[in-house]
C-alpha positions, 0 to 999 in steps of 0.5 A: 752452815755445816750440820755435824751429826752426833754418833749413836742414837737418840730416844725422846718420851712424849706424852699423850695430850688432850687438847681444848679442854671445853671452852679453851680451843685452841689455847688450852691443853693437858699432857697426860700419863701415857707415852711414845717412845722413839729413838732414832740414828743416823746411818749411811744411807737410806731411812728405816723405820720400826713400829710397835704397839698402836699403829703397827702395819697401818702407820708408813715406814719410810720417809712418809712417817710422822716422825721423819717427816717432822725431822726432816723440817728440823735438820732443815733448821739445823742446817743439813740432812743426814745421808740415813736414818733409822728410826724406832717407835714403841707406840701407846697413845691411840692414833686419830682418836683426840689424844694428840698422837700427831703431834707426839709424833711431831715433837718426837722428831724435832727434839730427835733431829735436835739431839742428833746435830752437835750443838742442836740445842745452841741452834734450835732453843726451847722457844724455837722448838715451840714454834717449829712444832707448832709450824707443823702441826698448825695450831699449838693447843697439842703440842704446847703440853706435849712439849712442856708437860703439865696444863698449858696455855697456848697463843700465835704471835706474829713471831710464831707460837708461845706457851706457858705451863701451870702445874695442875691442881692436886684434886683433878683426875683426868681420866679418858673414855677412848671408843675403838671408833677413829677421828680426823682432826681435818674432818671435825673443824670442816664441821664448825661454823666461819662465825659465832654469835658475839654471846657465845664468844664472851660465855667461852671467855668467860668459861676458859679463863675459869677453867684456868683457875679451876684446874690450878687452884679449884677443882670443884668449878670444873663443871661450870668452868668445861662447859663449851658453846664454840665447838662441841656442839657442831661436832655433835652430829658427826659423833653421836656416841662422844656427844651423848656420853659427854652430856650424860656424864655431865649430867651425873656433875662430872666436868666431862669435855671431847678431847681435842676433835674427838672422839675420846671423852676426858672427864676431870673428875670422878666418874661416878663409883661403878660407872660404866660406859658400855663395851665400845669404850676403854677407860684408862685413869691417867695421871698429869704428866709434868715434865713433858717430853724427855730426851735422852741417849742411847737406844729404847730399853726393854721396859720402854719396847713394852708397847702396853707399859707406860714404863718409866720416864728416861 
């Protein structure tokens, strides 16, 4: 088919993600209050790309990107390839440290690649977008609530990803521990085991599917509901200061899990007044995100250029 492109450029807000929650792996994730901004255009030829804030002079600026890289699977969808673009990405979500900045990465450039193809979204609907995103990335736990926003609950069928989104409770407060140290998501699943004791797989059941109720109508059950026997556990060893934070914050009864591989910690509840988890650590309190990600029209503004503010959803 012949793939028209929308003249001027295009911008997209995603948000930071963390993924698995405890007991969910793989199903369960939380969008989260601190964003990317990227926007990008098609031009005559060749590709561009800008970086700002988390990423600078480390992340390619050319084809290679993320975030090309992801657009160019789309417009493959979508029937076609510009002969150019340029793209611009203000950074805030920490790379490689378990906050789902692949996969904002990912859903940035599908949603771009969308909005850049006149009548994109007649080709390429909500549900497709899911499953592309999830094509790429390989698992949907972080692209689900990057996606839609809010508490999400993530599953494969033959036909490809799916999800859906739960508005989260008033008394959760996620807040993330996020050490200057970085993690592989490649590395931290080579270290799980092929299989699982049968009684592991049912305490996870059990813990996951409370944790749906806990984070949606009752917080207090938050500590019982995060505990995790598939996965925490075997990555322990490859991280010791996120293990040793996770066990000792839930000693102190916060709902404390590693976010997504790690090796940030989430907690779900308060920390303990006056807690501090030494110099390694940076502790930013975020809010839920609900609408997830949010396209628009035209180029960043100043506020969105700000690589430390969250600024204001488009």
């Amino acid at each position: 088919m012949s793939t028209t492109f929308a003249a001027g450029p295009v911008r997209v807000r995603v948000p930071a993600t963390s993924a698995n929650l405890g007991p969910g792996f793989d199903a369960l994730g939380l969008a989260l209050a601190l964003y990317d901004d990227v926007s990008a255009e098609v031009t005559t030829g060749g590709v561009t790309v800008a970086v700002t804030g988390e990423g600078a002079g480390q992340l390619p600026v050319d084809d290679e990107h993320l975030v090309v890289r992801a657009m160019r699977t789309a417009f493959d969808e979508l029937g076609g390839q510009p002969s150019g673009l340029a793209v611009e990405c203000v950074n805030r979500i920490p790379q490689a440290r378990g906050l789902g900045s692949s996969s904002a990465a990912i859903v940035a450039g599908v949603l771009l690649a969308r909005a850049l193809v006149v009548d994109g979204k007649r080709c390429l609907d909500e549900d497709a977008v899911l499953r592309l995103v999830a094509r790429i990335e390989g698992h949907p736990d972080n692209v689900a609530p990057c996606l839609l926003g809010g508490f999400t609950v993530a599953w494969t069928e033959p036909s490809g990803a799916r999800a859906v989104s739960l508005p989260v409770a008033d008394g959760v407060r996620p807040t993330v521990l996020i050490p200057a140290e970085h993690g592989l998501t490649a590395s931290a699943r080579a270290v799980l085991p092929a299989t699982v004791p049968h009684g592991d797989a049912a305490f996870n059941a059990g813990r996951a599917a409370l944790l749906v109720h806990a984070l949606t109508m009752q917080p207090a059950l938050l500590l019982p509901a995060t505990a995790d026997r598939l996965h925490q556990n075997s990555r322990a060893s490859s991280m010791p200061a996120t293990a040793a934070l996770v066990n000792g914050l839930r000693e102190m009864g916060v709902a404390a899990v590693v976010s997504g591989a790690g090796p940030t910690v989430l907690a779900l509840s308060e920390l303990p007044k006056g807690f501090e988890p030494g110099t390694d650590w940076r502790v930013l309190r975020l809010p839920v995100d609900v609408p997830g990600a949010q396209v628009g029209r035209g180029r960043l503004g100043h506020a969105e250029r700000d690589p430390v503010a969250a600024g204001r959803k488009s």
